[in-house]
GUKEVEX-392895 format. One line per 2 residues: number of its first residue (from 1); their letters; for each residue y, x, z of C-alpha. Coordinates in steps of 0.25 Angstrom, whole numbers. Example, Ala and Ser with C-alpha at 12.3 -4.5 7.8 and 13.67 -1.06 7.14 Angstrom:
BEGIN
1) as) -18/49/31; -4/55/29
This chain:
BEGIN
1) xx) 0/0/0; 10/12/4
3) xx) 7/17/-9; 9/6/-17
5) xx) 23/4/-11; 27/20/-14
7) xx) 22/17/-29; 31/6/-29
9) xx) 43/12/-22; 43/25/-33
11) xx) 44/14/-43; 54/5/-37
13) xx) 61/21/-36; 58/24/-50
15) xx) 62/11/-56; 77/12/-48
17) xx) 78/25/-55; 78/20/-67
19) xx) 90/14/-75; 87/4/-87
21) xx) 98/-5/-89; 97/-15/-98
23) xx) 102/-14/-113; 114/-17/-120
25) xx) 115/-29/-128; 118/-26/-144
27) xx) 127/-37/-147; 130/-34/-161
29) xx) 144/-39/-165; 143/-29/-178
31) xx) 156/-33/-184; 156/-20/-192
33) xx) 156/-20/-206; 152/-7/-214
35) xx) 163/1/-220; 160/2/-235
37) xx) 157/15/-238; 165/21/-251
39) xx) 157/20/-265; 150/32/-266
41) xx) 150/40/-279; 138/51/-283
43) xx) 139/59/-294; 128/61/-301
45) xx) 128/72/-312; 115/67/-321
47) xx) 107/76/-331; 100/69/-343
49) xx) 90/77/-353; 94/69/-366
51) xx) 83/74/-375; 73/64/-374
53) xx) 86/54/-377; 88/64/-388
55) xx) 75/66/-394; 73/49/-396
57) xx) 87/50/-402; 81/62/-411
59) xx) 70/52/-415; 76/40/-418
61) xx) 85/47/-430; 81/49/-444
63) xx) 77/62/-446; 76/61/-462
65) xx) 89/57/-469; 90/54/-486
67) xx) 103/52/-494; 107/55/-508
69) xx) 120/54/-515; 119/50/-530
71) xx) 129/50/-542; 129/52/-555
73) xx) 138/64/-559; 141/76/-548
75) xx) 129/79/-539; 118/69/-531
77) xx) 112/74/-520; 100/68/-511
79) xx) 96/72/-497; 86/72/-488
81) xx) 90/77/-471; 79/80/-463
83) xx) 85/82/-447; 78/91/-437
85) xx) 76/84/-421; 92/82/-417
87) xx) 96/92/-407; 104/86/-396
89) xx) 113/96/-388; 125/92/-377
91) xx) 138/98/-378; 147/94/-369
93) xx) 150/79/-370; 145/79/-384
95) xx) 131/79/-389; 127/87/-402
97) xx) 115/83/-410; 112/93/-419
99) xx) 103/90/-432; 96/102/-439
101) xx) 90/95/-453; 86/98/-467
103) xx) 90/93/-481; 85/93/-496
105) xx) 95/90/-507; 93/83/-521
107) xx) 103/85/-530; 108/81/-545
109) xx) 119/84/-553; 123/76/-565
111) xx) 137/83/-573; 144/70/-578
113) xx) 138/54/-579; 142/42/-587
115) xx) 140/29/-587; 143/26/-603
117) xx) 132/19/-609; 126/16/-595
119) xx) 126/6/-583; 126/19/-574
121) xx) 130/32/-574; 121/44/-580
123) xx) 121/57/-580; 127/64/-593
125) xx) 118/78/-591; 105/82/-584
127) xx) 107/82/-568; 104/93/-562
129) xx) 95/94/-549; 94/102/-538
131) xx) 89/101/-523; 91/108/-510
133) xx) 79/108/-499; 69/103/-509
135) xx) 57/111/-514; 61/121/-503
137) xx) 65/120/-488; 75/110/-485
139) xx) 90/114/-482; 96/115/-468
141) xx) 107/106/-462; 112/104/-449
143) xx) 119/91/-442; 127/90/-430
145) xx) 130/76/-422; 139/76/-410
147) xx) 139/63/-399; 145/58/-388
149) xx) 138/51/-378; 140/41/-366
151) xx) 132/33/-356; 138/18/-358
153) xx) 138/8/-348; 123/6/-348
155) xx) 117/19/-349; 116/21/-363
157) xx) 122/32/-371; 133/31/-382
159) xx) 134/40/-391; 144/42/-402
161) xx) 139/54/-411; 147/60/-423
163) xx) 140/71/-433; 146/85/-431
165) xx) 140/93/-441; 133/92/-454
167) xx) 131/106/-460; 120/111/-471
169) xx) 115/124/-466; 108/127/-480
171) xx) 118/123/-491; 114/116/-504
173) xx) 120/122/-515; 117/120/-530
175) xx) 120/129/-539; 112/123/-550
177) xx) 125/115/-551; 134/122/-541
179) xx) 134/112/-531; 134/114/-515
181) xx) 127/101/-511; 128/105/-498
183) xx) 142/97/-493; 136/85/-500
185) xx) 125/84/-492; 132/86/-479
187) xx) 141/76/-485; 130/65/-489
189) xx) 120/71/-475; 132/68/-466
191) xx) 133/53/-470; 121/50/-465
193) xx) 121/58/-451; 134/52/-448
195) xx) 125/39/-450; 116/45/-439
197) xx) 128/47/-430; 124/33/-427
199) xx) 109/35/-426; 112/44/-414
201) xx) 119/36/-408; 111/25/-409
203) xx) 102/33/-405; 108/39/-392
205) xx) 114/24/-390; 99/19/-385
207) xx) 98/29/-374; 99/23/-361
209) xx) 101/31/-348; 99/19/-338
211) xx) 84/20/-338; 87/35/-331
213) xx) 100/31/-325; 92/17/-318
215) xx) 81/28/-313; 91/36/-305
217) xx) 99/23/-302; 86/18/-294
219) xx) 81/32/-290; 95/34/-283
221) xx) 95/19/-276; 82/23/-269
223) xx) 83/25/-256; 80/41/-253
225) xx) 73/43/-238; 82/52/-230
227) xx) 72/56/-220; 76/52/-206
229) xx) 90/49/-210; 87/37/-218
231) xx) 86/29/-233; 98/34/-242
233) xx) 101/24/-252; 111/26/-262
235) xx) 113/13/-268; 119/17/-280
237) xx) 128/6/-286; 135/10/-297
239) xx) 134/22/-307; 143/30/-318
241) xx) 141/40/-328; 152/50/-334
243) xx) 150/56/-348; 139/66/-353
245) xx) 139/80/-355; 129/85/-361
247) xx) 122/102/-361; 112/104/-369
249) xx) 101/89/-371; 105/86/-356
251) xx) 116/75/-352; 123/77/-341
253) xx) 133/66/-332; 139/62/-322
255) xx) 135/48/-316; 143/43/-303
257) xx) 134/33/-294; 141/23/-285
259) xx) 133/22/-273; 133/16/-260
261) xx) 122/23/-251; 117/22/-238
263) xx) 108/27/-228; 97/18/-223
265) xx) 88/19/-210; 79/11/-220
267) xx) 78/8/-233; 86/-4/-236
269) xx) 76/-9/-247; 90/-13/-257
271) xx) 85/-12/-270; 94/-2/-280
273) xx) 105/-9/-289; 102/-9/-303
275) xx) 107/2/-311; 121/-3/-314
277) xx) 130/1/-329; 136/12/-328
279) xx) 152/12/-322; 163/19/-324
281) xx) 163/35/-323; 173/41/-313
283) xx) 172/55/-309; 165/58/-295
285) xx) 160/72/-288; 146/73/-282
287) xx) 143/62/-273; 153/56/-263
289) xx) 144/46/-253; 147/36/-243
291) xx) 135/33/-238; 130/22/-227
293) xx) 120/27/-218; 113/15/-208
295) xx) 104/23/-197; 97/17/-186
297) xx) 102/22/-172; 87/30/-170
299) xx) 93/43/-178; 106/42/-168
301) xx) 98/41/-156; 90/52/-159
303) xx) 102/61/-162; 108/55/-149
305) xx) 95/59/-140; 96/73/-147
307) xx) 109/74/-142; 107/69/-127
309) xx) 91/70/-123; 89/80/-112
311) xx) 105/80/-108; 106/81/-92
313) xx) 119/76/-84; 120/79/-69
315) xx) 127/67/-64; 130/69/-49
317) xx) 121/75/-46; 109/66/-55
319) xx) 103/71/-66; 105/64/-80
321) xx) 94/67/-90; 99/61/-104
323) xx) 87/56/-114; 85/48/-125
325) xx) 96/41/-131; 95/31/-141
327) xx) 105/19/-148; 101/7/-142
329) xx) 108/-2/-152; 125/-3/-155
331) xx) 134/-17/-155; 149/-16/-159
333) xx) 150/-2/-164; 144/5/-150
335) xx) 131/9/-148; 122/6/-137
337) xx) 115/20/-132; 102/19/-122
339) xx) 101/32/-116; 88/36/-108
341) xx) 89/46/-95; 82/52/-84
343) xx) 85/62/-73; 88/57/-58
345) xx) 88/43/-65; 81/37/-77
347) xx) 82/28/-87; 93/23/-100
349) xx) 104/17/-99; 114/10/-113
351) xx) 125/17/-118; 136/11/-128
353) xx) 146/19/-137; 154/18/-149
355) xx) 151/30/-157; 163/38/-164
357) xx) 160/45/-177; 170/57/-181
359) xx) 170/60/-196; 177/73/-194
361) xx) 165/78/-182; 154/70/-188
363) xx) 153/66/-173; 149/54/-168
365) xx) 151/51/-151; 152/39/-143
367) xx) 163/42/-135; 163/28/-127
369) xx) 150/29/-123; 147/23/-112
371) xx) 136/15/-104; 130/2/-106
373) xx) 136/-9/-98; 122/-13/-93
375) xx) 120/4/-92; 132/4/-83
377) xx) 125/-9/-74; 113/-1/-73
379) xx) 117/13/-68; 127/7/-60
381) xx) 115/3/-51; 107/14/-50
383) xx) 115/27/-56; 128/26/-56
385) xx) 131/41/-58; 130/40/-72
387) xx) 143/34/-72; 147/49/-71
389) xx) 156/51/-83; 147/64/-87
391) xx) 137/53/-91; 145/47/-103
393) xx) 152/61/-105; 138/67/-108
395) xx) 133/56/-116; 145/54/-123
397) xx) 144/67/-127; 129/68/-130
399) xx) 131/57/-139; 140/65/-149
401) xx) 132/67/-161; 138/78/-173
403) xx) 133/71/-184; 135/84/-193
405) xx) 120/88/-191; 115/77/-196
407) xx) 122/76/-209; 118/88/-212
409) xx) 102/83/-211; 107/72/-219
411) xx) 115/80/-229; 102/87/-232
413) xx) 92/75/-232; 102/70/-242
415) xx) 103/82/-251; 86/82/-252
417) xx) 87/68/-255; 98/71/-266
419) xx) 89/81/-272; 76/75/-279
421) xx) 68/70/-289; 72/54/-291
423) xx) 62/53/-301; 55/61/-314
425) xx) 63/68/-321; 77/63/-313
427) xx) 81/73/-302; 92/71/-292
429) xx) 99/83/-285; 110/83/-276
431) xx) 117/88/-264; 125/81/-251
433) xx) 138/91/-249; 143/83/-239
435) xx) 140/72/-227; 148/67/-217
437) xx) 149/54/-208; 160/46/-211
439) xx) 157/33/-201; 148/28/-192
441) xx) 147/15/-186; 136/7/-176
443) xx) 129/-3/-180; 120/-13/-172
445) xx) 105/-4/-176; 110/6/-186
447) xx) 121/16/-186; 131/14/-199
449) xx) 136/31/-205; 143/32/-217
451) xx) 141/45/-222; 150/52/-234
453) xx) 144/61/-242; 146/72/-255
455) xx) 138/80/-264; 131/80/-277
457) xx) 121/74/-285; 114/75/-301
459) xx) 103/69/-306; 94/74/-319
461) xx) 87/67/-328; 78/71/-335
């Protein structure tokens, strides 16, 4: 019996010892409204390899091409063009297609004709015919075309090409009759490839960039796992492309996507925009990025019992051993903070604070930190020596957080996220300069940060 009563009274002792008030209430009365963050603009410097574009145009043209050029009196020509493969090279804005071909000549040579005694005209003497590039190898030419081209409204190209050159590389010159056939034939072969101006573009005309571009639209609205720090979406929303320039068979531009991204503590499961027409073009640099983050209270708590676990505070004369810490839930911008303790007294006790975020320090502290109204009831009763200013100094101060070494975590889970393989043959590279914090705000169970960002970002396509 003596001994049951000693069990009992160490109890009764231990359970004296302990502090558990009650909670706070979370009344939410969230009257906020989330500042819209700024559009955000990347620049996106895109690489296309044109020549399979280039080797359907190539096949879609005539490679064989006939004329001729009768009269009676004076010289008659016929010809027959033969082009090699087209040879697409970028210069600049302009693209040159340069044609290597071959011709055969037939031509006849009447002195003087005369339609006297005849419905038509006849030759008064026997013609005289000669060939070029028949019987033996054909004679050289060479063709030049030069074009412009556009992306339109709707991801296909425009192109307005003009030919440049004609030029016989092996002249055709009779001397039979003394006759230099070789201007004539440039005069009758350029005829018909100023025709084919409009066969190339035609041609250029049917390619479409928006089956590439919609790939890369939807590869980008994808929501990329930033391992422990969240879903980065960018929700891209609208899209712009700048002129061409071209090096070589490669096209290179500049496309500037409006986006508005967050980061998610989950995927929000939004489905991506379709791939919109194209906007108007109007110059950027890199990447500049507003960006919404929405993070449970778990990763702030966590940091917050980095900061303060193991902390000791002698009080007058009672030890004070500081433990977990963790966000109990926030209501009308403060937060409620449960902080577990042992030492000559054990047990939690709530906290409430307003937390003050300084862009310049990219520190955030709850200077008005203070206990719980239902804390306050509770240690009143059984320890009121933590009402000891050096309590709410200490915690106060604990709870200061430099946010700095965490954007630099971020910044890099970013920058292996901005370098990757979206898919076969389209390859993103990219690079965060800078990141900072620009607001943060409680919400009733996640915390709201806007977070600004520049740097750079390309895309191939190959």
């Amino acid at each position: 019996m003596k001994y049951s009563l000693f069990i009992f009274a160490i109890l009764t002792l231990m359970s004296c010892g302990s502090i558990k008030p009650d909670a706070p209430e979370i009344t939410v009365q969230e009257t906020y409204d989330i500042p819209e963050a700024k559009a955000s603009y990347i620049k996106i410097p895109i690489k296309i390899n044109l020549k399979p574009y280039f080797d359907e145009t190539d096949k879609s043209i005539d490679r064989t091409f006939m004329g001729d050029e009768s009269q009676c009196s004076g010289v008659s020509i016929k010809y027959l063009f033969n082009r090699d493969p087209i040879k697409f090279k970028g210069v600049g804005k302009k693209l040159q297609f340069d044609v290597d071909g071959k011709y055969s000549l037939w031509l006849n040579y009447c002195a003087a004709c005369t339609d006297v005694f005849a419905s038509e005209p006849y030759c008064l003497t026997s013609r005289i015919y000669a060939s070029c590039g028949v019987g033996e190898p054909m004679r050289k030419i060479h063709v030049g075309y030069e074009t412009r081209i556009r992306v339109a409204y709707n991801y296909k190209l425009k192109a307005y090409t003009k030919l440049r050159e004609i030029k016989a590389l092996s002249p055709c010159k009779i001397t039979v009759f003394n006759y230099d056939a070789t201007s004539q034939l440039e005069k009758e072969v350029k005829a018909v490839l100023v025709d084919m101006e409009k066969d190339i573009d035609k041609e250029i005309n049917t390619i479409d960039l928006r089956p590439d571009m919609e790939t890369t639209w939807n590869l980008m609205g994808e929501p990329s796992d930033l391992e422990g720090y969240g879903f980065l979406e960018l929700n891209p929303q609208a899209i712009a492309m700048d002129d061409i320039v071209y090096k070589g068979d490669t096209a290179y531009f500049n496309a500037v996507l409006m986006a508005n991204p967050k980061i998610l503590s989950q995927k929000s499961g939004k489905k991506v925009k379709k791939l919109p027409n194209l906007t108007e073009y109007k110059e950027r640099e890199g990447f500049d990025i507003t960006m919404d983050v929405f993070t449970r209270y778990d990763s702030l708590s966590s940091i917050l019992t980095r900061n303060i676990a193991g902390k000791e505070l002698d009080v007058k004369g009672k030890k004070v051993i500081f433990d977990s810490i963790q966000i109990y839930g926030a209501s009308n911008k403060q937060l409620h903070i449960k902080m577990n303790f042992s030492g000559s007294k054990t047990g939690e006790f709530y906290l409430t604070g307003t937390p003050v975020f300084a862009p310049d320090s990219q520190y955030i502290s709850f200077p008005d930190l203070q206990f719980d109204v239902k804390s306050k009831s509770a240690l009143l009763k059984s320890a009121k020596w933590f009402f000891d200013k050096k309590v709410t100094e200490m915690l106060r101060k604990e709870t200061e957080i430099d946010l700095s070494p965490y954007l630099v975590t971020l910044k890099e889970e970013l920058n292996k996220n901005l370098s990757m393989e979206l898919s076969e043959g389209v390859n993103m590279t990219g690079k965060v300069n800078e990141i900072s914090i620009q607001l943060i705000q409680p919400r009733a169970d996640e915390l709201h940060i806007q977070i600004h960002s520049l740097g750079k970002l390309g895309i191939k396509l190959d």
